[in-house]
TITIZA-971658 format. One record per residue (C-alpha): x, y, z; residue in one letter. Coordinates in steps of 0.05 Angstrom, whole numbers, padded with zeros to 5 digits, m for minus. Layout:
REM TITIZA-971658
REC | X | Y | Z | A .
...
END
This chain:
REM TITIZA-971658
REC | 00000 | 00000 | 00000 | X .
REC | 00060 | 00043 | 00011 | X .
REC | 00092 | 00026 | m00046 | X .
REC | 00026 | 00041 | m00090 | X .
REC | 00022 | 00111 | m00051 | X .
REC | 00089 | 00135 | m00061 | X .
REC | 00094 | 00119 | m00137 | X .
REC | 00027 | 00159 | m00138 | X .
REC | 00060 | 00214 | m00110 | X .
REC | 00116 | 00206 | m00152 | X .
REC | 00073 | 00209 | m00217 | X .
REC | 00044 | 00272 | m00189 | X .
REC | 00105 | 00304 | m00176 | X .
REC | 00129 | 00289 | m00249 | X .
REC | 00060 | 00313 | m00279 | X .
REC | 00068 | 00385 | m00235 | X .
REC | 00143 | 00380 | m00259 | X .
REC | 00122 | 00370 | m00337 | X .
REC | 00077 | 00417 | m00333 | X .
REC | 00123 | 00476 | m00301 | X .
REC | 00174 | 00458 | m00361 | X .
REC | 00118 | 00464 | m00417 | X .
REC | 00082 | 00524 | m00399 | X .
REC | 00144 | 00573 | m00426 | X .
REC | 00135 | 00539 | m00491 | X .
REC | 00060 | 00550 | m00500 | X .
REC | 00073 | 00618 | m00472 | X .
REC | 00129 | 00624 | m00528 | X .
REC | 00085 | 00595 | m00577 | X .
REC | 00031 | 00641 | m00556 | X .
REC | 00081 | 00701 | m00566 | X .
REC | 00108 | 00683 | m00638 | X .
REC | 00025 | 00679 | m00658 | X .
REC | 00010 | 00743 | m00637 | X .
REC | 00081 | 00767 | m00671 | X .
REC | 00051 | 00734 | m00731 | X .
REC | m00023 | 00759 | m00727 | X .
REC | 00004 | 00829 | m00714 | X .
REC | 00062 | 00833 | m00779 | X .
REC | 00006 | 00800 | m00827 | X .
REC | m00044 | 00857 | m00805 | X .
REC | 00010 | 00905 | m00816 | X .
REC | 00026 | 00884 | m00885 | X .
REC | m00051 | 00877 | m00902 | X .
REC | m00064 | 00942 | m00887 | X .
REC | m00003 | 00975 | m00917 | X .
REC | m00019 | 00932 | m00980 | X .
REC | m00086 | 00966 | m00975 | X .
REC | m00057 | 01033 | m00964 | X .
REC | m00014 | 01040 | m01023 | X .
REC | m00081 | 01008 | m01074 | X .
REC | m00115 | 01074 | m01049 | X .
REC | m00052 | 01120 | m01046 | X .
REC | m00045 | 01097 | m01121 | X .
REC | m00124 | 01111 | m01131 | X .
REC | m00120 | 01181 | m01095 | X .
REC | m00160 | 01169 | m01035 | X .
REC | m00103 | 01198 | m00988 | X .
REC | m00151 | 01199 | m00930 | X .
REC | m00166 | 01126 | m00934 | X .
REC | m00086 | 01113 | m00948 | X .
REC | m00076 | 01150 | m00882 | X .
REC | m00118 | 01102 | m00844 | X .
REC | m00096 | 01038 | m00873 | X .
REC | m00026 | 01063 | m00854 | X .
REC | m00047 | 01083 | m00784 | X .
REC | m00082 | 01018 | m00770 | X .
REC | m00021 | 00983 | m00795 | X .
REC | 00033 | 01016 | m00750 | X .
REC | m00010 | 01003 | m00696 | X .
REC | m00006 | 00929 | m00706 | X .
REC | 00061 | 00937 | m00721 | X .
REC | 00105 | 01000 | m00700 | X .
REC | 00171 | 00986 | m00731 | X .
REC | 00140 | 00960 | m00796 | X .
REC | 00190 | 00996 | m00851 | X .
REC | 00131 | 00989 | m00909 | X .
REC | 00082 | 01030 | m00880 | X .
REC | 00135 | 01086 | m00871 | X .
REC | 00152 | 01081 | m00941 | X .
REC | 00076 | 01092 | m00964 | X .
REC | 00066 | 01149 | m00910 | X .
REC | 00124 | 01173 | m00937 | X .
REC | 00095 | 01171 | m01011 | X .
REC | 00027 | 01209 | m00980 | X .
REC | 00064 | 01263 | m00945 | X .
REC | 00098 | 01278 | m01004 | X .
REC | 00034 | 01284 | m01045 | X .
REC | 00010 | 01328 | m00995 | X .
REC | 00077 | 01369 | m00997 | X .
REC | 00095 | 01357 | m00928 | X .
REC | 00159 | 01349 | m00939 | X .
REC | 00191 | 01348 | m00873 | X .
REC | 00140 | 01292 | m00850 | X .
REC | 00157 | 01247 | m00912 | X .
REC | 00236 | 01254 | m00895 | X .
REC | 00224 | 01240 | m00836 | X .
REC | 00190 | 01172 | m00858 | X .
REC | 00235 | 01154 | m00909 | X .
REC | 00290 | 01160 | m00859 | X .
REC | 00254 | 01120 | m00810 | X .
REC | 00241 | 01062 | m00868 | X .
REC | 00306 | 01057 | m00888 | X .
REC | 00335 | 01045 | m00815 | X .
REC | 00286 | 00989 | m00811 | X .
REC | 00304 | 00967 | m00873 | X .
REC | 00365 | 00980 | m00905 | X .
REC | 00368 | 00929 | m00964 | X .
REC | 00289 | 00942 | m00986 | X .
REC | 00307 | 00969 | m01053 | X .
REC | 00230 | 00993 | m01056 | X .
REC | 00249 | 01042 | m01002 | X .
REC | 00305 | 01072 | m01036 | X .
REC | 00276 | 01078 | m01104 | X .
REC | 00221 | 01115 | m01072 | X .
REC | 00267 | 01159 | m01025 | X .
REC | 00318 | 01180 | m01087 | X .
REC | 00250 | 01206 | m01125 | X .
REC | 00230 | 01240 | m01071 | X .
REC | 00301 | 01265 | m01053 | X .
REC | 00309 | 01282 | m01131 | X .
REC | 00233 | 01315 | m01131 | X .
REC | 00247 | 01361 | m01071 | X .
REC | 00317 | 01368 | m01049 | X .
REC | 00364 | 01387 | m01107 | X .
REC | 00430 | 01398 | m01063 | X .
REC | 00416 | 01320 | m01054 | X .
REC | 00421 | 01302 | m01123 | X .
REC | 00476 | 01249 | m01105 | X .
REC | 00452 | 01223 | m01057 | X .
REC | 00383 | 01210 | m01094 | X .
REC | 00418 | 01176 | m01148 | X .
REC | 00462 | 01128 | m01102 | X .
REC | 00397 | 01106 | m01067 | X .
REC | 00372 | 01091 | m01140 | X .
REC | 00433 | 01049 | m01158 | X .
REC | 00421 | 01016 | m01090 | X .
REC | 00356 | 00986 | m01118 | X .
REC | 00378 | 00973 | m01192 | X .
REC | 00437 | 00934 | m01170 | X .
REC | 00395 | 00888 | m01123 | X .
REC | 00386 | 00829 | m01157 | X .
REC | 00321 | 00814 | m01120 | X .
REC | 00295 | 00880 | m01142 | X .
REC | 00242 | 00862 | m01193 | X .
REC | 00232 | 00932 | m01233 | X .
REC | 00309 | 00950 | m01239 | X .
REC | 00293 | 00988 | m01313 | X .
REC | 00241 | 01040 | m01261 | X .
REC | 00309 | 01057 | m01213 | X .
REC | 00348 | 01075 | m01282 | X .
REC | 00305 | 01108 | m01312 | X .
REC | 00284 | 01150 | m01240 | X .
REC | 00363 | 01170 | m01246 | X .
REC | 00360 | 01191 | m01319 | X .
REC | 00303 | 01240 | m01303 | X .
REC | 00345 | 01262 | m01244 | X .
REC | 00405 | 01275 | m01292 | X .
REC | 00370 | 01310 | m01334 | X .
REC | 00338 | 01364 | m01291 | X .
REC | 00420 | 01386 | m01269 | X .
REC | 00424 | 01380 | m01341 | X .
REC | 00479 | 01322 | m01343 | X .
REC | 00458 | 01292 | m01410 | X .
REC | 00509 | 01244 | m01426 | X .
REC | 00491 | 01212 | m01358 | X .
REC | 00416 | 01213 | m01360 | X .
REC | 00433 | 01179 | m01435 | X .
REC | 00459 | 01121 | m01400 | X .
REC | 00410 | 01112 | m01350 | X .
REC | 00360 | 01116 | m01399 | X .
REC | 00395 | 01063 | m01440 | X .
REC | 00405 | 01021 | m01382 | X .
REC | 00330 | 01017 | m01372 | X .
REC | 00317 | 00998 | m01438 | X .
REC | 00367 | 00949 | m01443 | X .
REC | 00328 | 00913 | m01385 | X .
REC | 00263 | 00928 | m01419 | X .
REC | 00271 | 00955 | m01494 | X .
REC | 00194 | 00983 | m01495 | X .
REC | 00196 | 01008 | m01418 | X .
REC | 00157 | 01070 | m01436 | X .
REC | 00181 | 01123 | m01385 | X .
REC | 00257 | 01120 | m01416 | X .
REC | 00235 | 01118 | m01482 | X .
REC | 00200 | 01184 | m01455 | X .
REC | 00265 | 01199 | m01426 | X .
REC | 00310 | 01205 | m01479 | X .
REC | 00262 | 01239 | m01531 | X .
REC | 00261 | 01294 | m01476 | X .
REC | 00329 | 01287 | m01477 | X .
REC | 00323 | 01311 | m01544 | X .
REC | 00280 | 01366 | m01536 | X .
REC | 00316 | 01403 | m01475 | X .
REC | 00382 | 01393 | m01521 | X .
REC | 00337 | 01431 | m01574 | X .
REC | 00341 | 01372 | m01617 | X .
REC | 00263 | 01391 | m01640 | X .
REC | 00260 | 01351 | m01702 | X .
REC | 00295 | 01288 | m01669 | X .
REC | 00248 | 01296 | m01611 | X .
REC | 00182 | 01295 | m01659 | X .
REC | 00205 | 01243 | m01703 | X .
REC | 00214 | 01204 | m01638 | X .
REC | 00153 | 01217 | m01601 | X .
REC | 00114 | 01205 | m01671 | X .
REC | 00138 | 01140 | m01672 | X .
REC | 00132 | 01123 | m01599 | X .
REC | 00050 | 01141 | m01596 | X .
REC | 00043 | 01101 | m01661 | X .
REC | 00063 | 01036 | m01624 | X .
REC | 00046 | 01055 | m01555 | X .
REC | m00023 | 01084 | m01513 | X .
REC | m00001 | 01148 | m01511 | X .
REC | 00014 | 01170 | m01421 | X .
REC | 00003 | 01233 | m01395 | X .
REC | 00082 | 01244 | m01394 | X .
REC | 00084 | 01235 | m01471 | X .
REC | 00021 | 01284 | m01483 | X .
REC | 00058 | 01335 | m01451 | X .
REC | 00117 | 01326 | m01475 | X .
REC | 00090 | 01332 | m01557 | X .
REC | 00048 | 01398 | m01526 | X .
REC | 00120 | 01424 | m01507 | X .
REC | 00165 | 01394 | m01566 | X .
REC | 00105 | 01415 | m01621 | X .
REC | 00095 | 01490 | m01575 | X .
REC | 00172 | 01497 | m01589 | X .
REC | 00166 | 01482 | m01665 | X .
REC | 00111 | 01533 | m01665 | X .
REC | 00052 | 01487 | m01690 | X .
REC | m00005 | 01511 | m01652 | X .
REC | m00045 | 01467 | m01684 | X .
REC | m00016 | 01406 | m01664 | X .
REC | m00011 | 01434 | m01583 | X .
REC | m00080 | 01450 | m01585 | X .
REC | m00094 | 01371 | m01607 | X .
REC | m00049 | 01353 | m01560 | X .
REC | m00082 | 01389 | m01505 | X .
REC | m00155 | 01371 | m01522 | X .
REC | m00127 | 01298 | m01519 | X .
REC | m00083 | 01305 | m01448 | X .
REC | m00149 | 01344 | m01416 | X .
REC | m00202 | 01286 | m01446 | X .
REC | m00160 | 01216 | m01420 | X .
REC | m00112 | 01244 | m01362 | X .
REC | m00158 | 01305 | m01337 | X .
REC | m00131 | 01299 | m01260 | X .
REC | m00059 | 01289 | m01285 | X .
REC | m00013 | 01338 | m01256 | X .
REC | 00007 | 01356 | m01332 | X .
REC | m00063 | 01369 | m01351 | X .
REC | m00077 | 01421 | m01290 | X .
REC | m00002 | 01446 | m01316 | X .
REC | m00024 | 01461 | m01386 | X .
REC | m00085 | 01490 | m01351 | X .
REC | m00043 | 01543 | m01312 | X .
REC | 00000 | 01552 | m01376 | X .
REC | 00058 | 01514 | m01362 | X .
REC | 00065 | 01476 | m01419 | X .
REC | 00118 | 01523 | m01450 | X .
END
């Protein structure tokens, strides 16, 4: 009888024990779920974010972005879209401040610097370098799946400082990635026209909107390069085109105020 009590005590002594050692573990389990739960929210709702950023609904954007840093504070996607909507609001000092922050948290997302050197190339001109070195960060990842954007983001850099032989080669790079990648095609026909090749430029961008839908970008650009060559005719086509397709384009309100010169 002793014998049967003491090996029951025994047994209950080596449940209590097993169950002291495996409580950590469902704790620990427990902990990595809720790690889990609360980076898949994150990257929902930043997802979400950046379909309405693209769509214009900023205020939406704003929310999906809040909710997301909620679930996650140090999640370095949602400070690269908040960065992209303070920038569209021109609050410039908020979106630096969120492009910094996403790049600390991650360094090697080439998404993040592509996004940061258009911003730094948009708004900061005594950053010009440093623009373009975050834009060679992301073409030269090999992971980076649109390298020919990064190129073709430093060509248009280049060419607003006016270094033509280097936007050239940016632009080429792109296209020898993708050879119909629209926006350096774009690119080096503008190249063109600010060198005051005008006759290159329109023999270019003639045969660029026969074999592509014609953007917003390349509208403009024929308003400019045909303005230039003094056809008012062909501006005015140009124009009544860019305001029907593209009205809430930032180069249709420019040709609006006049800009288009």
């Amino acid at each position: 009888m002793k014998k049967s009590l003491l090996g029951f005590f025994i047994l209950l002594h080596v449940l209590w024990l097993s169950g002291c050692v495996q409580q950590p573990i469902e704790d620990g389990m427990s902990s990595q779920a809720n790690s889990d739960r609360a980076y898949q929210s994150a990257k929902i709702h930043t997802e979400l974010a950046a379909e309405y950023f693209n769509r214009g609904q900023l205020d939406v954007a704003i929310e999906e972005v809040t909710v997301a840093l909620k679930a996650q504070s140090n999640y370095a996607p949602a400070y690269n879209v908040m960065g992209l909507i303070n920038m569209t609001l021109n609050e410039d000092s908020k979106a630096l401040d969120n492009f910094e922050r996403a790049i600390r948290l991650a360094p090697r997302n080439s998404e993040i610097h592509n996004n940061y050197g258009w911003f730094l190339c948009q708004r900061f001109s005594q950053r010009m370098d440093q623009a373009i070195n975050h834009f060679m960060v992301a073409a030269r990842d090999p992971l980076y799946s649109t390298p020919e954007m990064s190129f073709t983001n430093a060509g248009i850099c280049e060419l607003k400082r006016q270094k033509y032989n280097d936007a050239k080669i940016f632009f080429q790079r792109a296209l020898s990635i993708q050879s119909n990648y629209s926006p350096a095609l774009i690119g080096l026909i503008n190249l063109d026209f600010q060198r005051g090749h005008l006759t290159d430029a329109e023999l270019k961008l003639a045969l660029f909107l026969q074999k592509n839908t014609p953007t917003p970008e390349s509208l403009f650009l024929a308003i400019q390069i045909k303005h230039a060559m003094g056809d008012q005719l062909a501006v005015e086509s140009y124009s009544f085109q860019l305001q029907k397709h593209f009205p809430d384009s930032k180069e249709a309100a420019a040709v609006r105020e006049g800009k288009a010169k």
